[in-house]
Steps between C-alpha positions, in 0.01 A plus 500: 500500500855476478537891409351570821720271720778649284374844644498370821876361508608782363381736755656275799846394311785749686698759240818320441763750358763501226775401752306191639348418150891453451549309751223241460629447169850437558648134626278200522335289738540189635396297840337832602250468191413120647432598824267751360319222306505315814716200380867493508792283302823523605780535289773307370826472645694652246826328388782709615865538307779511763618822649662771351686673775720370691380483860915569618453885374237558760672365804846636368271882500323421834827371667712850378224745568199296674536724789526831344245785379512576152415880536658702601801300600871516480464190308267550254808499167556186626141319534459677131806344342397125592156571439610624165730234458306197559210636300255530769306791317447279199223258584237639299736610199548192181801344461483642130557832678799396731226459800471137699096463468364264792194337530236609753587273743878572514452834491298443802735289695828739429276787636355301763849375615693836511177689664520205746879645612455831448158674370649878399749267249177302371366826445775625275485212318152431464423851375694484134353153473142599528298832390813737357605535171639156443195330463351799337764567176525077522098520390409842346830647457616548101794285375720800518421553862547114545859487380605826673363459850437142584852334498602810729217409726608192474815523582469771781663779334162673520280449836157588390195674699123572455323833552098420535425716852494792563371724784107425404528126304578212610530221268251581345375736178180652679709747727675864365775320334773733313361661208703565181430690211576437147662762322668635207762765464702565161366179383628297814215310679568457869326368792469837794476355857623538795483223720498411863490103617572405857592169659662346201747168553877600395429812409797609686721267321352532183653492166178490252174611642140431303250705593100513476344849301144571462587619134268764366502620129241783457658612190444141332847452422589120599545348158462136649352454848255671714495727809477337840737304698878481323815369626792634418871398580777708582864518593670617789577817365279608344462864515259602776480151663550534886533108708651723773304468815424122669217347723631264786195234472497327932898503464523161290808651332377521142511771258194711483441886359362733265457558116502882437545751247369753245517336153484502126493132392533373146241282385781253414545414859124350509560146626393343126522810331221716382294217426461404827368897654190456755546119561699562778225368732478155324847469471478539899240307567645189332889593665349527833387188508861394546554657827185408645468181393914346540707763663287649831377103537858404525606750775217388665563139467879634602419615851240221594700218441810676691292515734350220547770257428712754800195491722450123518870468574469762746203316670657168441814566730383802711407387846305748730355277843696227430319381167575584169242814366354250220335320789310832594177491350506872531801493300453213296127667398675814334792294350181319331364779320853615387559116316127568400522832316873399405353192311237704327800771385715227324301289397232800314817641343629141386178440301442857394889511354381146315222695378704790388760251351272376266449840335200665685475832641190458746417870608256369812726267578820693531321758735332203710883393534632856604242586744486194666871338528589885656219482762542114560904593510388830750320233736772246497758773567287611813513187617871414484544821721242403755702122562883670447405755748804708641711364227250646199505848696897538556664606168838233416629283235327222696145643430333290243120684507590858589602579073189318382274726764626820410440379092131427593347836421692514160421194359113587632497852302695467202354403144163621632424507878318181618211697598420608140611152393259345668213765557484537107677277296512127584112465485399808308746461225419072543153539413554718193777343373482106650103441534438329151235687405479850685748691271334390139182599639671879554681511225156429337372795625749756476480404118116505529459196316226298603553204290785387721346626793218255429783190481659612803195581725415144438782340568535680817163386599582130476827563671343643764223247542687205472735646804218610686346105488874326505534739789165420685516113395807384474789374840212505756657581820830539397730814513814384271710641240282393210162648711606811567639560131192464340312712806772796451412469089109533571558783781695681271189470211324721801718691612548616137084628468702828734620593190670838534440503867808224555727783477348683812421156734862469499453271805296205304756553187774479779340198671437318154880567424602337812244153402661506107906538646405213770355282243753572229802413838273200562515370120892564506559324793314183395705547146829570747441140695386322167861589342705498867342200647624659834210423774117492412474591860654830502300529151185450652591731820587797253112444331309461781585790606515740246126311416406659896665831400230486212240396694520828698491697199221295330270576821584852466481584181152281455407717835553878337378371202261824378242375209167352630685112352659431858239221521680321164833474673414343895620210347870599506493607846784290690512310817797674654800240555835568580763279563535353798781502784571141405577610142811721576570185725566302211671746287767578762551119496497473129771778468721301766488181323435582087815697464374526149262816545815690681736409232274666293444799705892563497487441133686835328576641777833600630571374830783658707783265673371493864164328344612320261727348788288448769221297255840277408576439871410133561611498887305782670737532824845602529688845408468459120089524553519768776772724317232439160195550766635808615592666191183478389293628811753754602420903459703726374671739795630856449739707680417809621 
C-alpha cells in the first residue's frame, strides 16, 4: 500500500532544483513553523545589553550632511571621512577585528534613524552592513582574509560592494549569471571570466568589490571545492576591473553602477579559499537574509514613521474650513490606515530583530518582513501625499514625504522584487521549509527510501486530521487570531495535494502568502503590546483588521480552490467584517489623548527643528506658533 501512495506523491511533488534545495536548507524556522502547525508561542523578550553606539554620531552626521546627496556630490570626501571616522561601516565586523558589532536591534534603529533624515545616506550605510563582503569574509572568509580586510572595512579605508546581477539575473542563481572557467597555464590555475553586473550599491565608490561566478572546471582541476556558484574578492585595481560607469536609482543621491571587466582571477581570492568553490549560493542565501530581514525593514520603518509622526502634526495644526484636518473624517480615515500599517512596520521588525537577536536566521520570515514592511511602507507613503497635498508635490527643504515617495520603488525591487517575493517564496518556500512535515516527506523520496517515507506519511496524516477536526470543531462562530491560525495550517495541508502545480497558480501561492505575513504581523503585534503595554485598543484595531484582510483571501482562495475537496473546507469560509466608521472614531481619539503610541511612532527618528518645535509649543497663538506654523506648511519658491 504505502509503495503505491509513495508512487502517487511522487508523481504530484514539483521538481525543486539545486539552488532552492539550498535554500530550504539554509537558516531555521521559527513562528512561521507554528503557524504552519496551527498553534503559535511567542517568544521571549530577550534581555538586552546597553547600546554600543553612541546615538550623538548620528545626529552630529545627519546635522553636517542630512541634506545632501551622497553621489555624485561635491561633498561626498567629506560624508566619507565622518562615516569613516565614526565607524559607521563597522556594524557587522567583531570588535576582535577593529569593527563595532551591534545587535539586531541597534543596527536597526541607527539605520532606521539616518534613513528617517535622509534615505540615499541610509543607503550608503546600510549596504556595507548587510550582504557585501563584511559579513561574508566575517563568516566564510579564511583567517588570512580576516586579518587583512576586515579592520579596513572596519575602519572605512576600504568601502566594499557586491556584484550578484547582471543583465539576465537578478538575485538569484537560476538566470545567465557570469560564467568563469578554470584554467591552467605554466602550472598557474586561474579563474577566466569576464563579467558584467548592473545596479550594484557603491560600486562607484568602491574600494573592494566581491563578486558572484558560476565557476566551471571541465578539466577537473579544483583540488578542494566544486564547480558552481564562487565568490571571489577583489581589489580596486585589479587588472581588468572596470567600476567606471553609474546608475542614478529615482535620484535618492546614492552611489549606484557597474562591475565590469575581462579577468583572470586567482583561486586565492575565493571568499574562504578553495575550500569554499561552488558554495557561493549558500553562502548567499544565508547573507541575504541580512538585508531582507534588518536593513530594507528599517528603511521602511524609516519613512513610515517620518511620516506619520509629520502627518499627524500636519493634521493636528493645519486648518482648512475653519477646523483642524484631523476632524475630517475624510482625512482622519487615511491618517488611520497610515498609524495602522505604521504600527504593523515597527512593531513586526521589533519582534523579528528579538527573534534574530537570539541567534536565528528564519528564511520565511525574513522575506515575509521584506515584502511586506516595503508594500505596507508604499501604502503609508501614498497616503501622507494624499493629506500634505501641494506641500508633498512642491520640491523644498520643508517637504517631509516627497524623499520617502521617490525611495518607494527601490525599497519595493531590491533584494528580490516583491512580486517574486511574494508570488513564489513566502508560501512556496513556507511549506517546504516551515510545514513540519512536508519537506521530510520529499527528502524521503528524492532518496527513495520508503522506510522514512512510511514515518512521515503518517505523521502527516494525523497532522492533517487533527487540523481538519480542530478546524471544523473548535471557536464556533468566531473569527480571531487563534481561529484563523489553525484554519490557515489545515488550508495549507490542501493546498499542498497541488503539488508541483503551486508554482504555476501563482495567485493561490500569492494569496496564501498574504494570510501567513498577516498572521505572522498579527502574532508580532500581540507580542509588541504584551512587552509595550502601549494601548490594547490600538492592538486590537491593528488585528481586526488584518483578520478582515484575511478573510478576503480565505474566501478566495477556498473559492479557486481546483481538487474535487472544496466541500472539506466551507467551513473556513468568513463572514466578511470590516471595521467600522466608529472604529477609526476611537483611534483618532486614542492618538489625541495616549501620547504613548506617538512617542513611539517618533521613536529613532530624526526630527527636524520646525517639528520638533511646534510639538514643544504649549501656547498655540501668538508669533512664536505662527512663525513655527508657517515654516512648516510653507513651499519652497524659485526665481525665474
Amino acid at each position: 500500500m504505502y509503495r503505491s501512495i509513495f508512487n502517487k506523491v511522487k508523481s504530484i511533488v514539483p521538481k525543486i532544483s539545486e539552488t532552492e534545495l539550498i535554500a530550504l536548507r539554509t537558516g531555521n524556522t521559527h513562528i512561521d513553523a507554528q503557524i504552519f502547525k496551527g498553534s503559535v508561542s511567542l517568544p521571549s523578550v530577550i534581555q538586552r545589553e546597553e547600546f554600543k553606539f553612541n546615538p550623538q554620531k548620528i545626529d552630529n552626521l545627519l546635522e553636517n550632511f542630512g541634506n545632501n546627496k551622497v553621489f555624485p556630490s561635491s561633498k561626498l570626501p567629506n560624508i566619507l571621512s565622518q562615516l569613516s571616522k565614526d565607524k559607521f561601516f563597522s556594524f557587522l565586523i567583531d570588535e576582535k577585528y577593529q569593527g563595532t558589532k551591534l545587535s539586531t536591534q541597534e543596527l536597526s534603529n541607527v539605520l532606521t534613524k539616518i534613513s528617517s533624515k535622509n534615505p540615499g545616506l541610509g543607503v550608503t550605510v546600510m549596504v556595507p552592513n548587510s550582504l557585501g563582503p563584511g559579513e561574508l569574509l566575517s563568516c566564510y572568509g579564511t583567517e588570512d582574509q580576516k586579518n587583512k580586510y576586515l579592520p579596513k572595512l572596519a575602519n572605512g579605508e576600504y568601502i566594499p560592494c557586491f556584484g550578484l546581477t547582471g543583465p539576465n539575473n537578478g538575485s538569484d542563481a537560476l538566470g545567465t549569471i557570469d560564467t568563469g572557467i578554470l584554467k591552467k597555464v605554466n602550472g598557474k590555475r586561474f579563474v577566466d571570466v569576464e563579467v558584467n553586473k548592473r545596479y550594484i550599491t557603491l560600486a562607484p565608490i568602491a574600494d573592494i568589490v566581491g563578486l558572484a561566478i558560476k565557476l566551471e572546471d571541465p578539466d577537473n582541476l579544483l583540488e578542494k571545492g566544486e564547480d558552481g556558484i564562487t565568490l571571489f574578492l577583489l581589489e580596486k585595481n585589479f587588472p581588468g576591473l572596470e567600476l567606471g560607469g553609474y546608475h542614478n536609482p529615482m535620484n535618492l543621491g546614492f552611489p549606484n553602477g557597474t562591475v565590469k571587466g575581462k579577468l583572470q582571477i586567482d583561486l586565492d581570492k575565493i571568499i574562504g579559499g578553495e575550500e569554499k568553490a561552488g558554495m557561493g549560493w549558500k553562502m548567499l542565501m544565508e547573507a541575504l537574509a541580512t538585508g531582507r530581514g534588518i536593513c530594507l525593514p528599517a528603511t521602511a520603518n524609516a519613512s513610515a514613521k517620518t511620516s506619520t509622526y509629520g502627518i499627524f502634526q500636519y493634521i493636528k495644526h493645519r486648518r482648512q474650513f475653519n477646523i483642524p484636518l484631523i476632524k475630517m473624517e475624510g482625512v482622519a480615515n487615511k491618517f488611520c490606515d497610515m498609524v495602522y500599517n505604521t504600527w504593523l512596520i515597527q512593531g513586526s521588525i521589533e519582534m523579528t530583530n528579538n527573534i534574530l537577536d537570539q541567534g536565528n536566521k528564519p528564511a520565511v520570515i525574513s522575506a515575509i518582513m521584506k515584502q511586506q514592511t516595503t508594500e505596507r511602507g508604499r501604502k503609508v507613503i501614498n497616503d501622507a501625499m494624499d493629506i500634505h497635498g501641494g506641500s508633498a508635490i512642491c520640491l523644498g527643504e520643508n517637504n517631509f514625504t516627497e524623499k520617502f515617495y521617490q525611495g518607494i520603488p527601490v525599497g519595493i525591487t531590491v533584494e528580490g522584487s516583491n512580486t517574486l517575493t511574494k508570488n513564489l517564496i513566502i508560501f512556496g518556500q513556507g511549506l517546504n521549509k516551515s510545514h513540519p512535515h512536508i519537506y521530510n516527506l520529499y527528502d524521503s523520496i528524492i532518496s527513495d527510501d520508503l522506510t522514512s517515507f512510511k514515518i512521515n506519511f503518517n505523521k502527516m496524516m494525523k497532522h492533517s486530521v487533527g487540523l481538519l477536526l480542530k478546524s471544523k470543531m473548535s471557536f464556533v462562530g468566531s473569527d480571531n487570531l487563534e481561529k484563523q491560525t489553525t484554519d490557515f495550517a489545515n488550508l495549507s495541508n490542501f493546498v499542498a495535494l497541488l503539488g508541483g502545480s503551486i508554482k504555476k497558480n501563482q495567485s493561490i501561492s500569492g494569496d496564501m502568502a498574504d494570510i501567513l505575513s498577516n498572521l505572522y504581523l498579527a502574532h508580532s503585534i500581540v507580542w509588541y503590546e504584551n512587552k509595550n503595554n502601549v494601548s490594547p485598543f490600538i492592538r486590537d484595531y491593528c488585528i481586526k483588521r488584518l483578520m478582515y484582510e484575511n478573510s478576503l483571501l480565505f474566501n478566495r482562495v477556498i473559492d479557486n480552490y481546483p481538487l474535487g475537496f472544496k466541500f472539506l473546507l466551507n467551513n473556513m469560509k468568513r463572514k466578511i467584517k470590516d471595521i467600522s466608521y466608529e472604529d477609526n472614531r476611537i483611534l483618532i481619539t486614542e492618538l489625541q489623548k495616549n501620547h504613548k503610541i506617538m512617542e513611539l511612532i517618533k521613536e529613532n527618528v530624526y526630527l527636524d527643528k520646525p517639528l520638533k518645535k511646534l510639538e514643544s509649543l504649549d501656547n498655540l497663538e501668538g508669533k512664536e506658533y505662527e512663525d513655527t506654523y508657517n515654516s512648516i506648511i510653507s513651499v519652497k519658491e524659485y526665481s525665474h
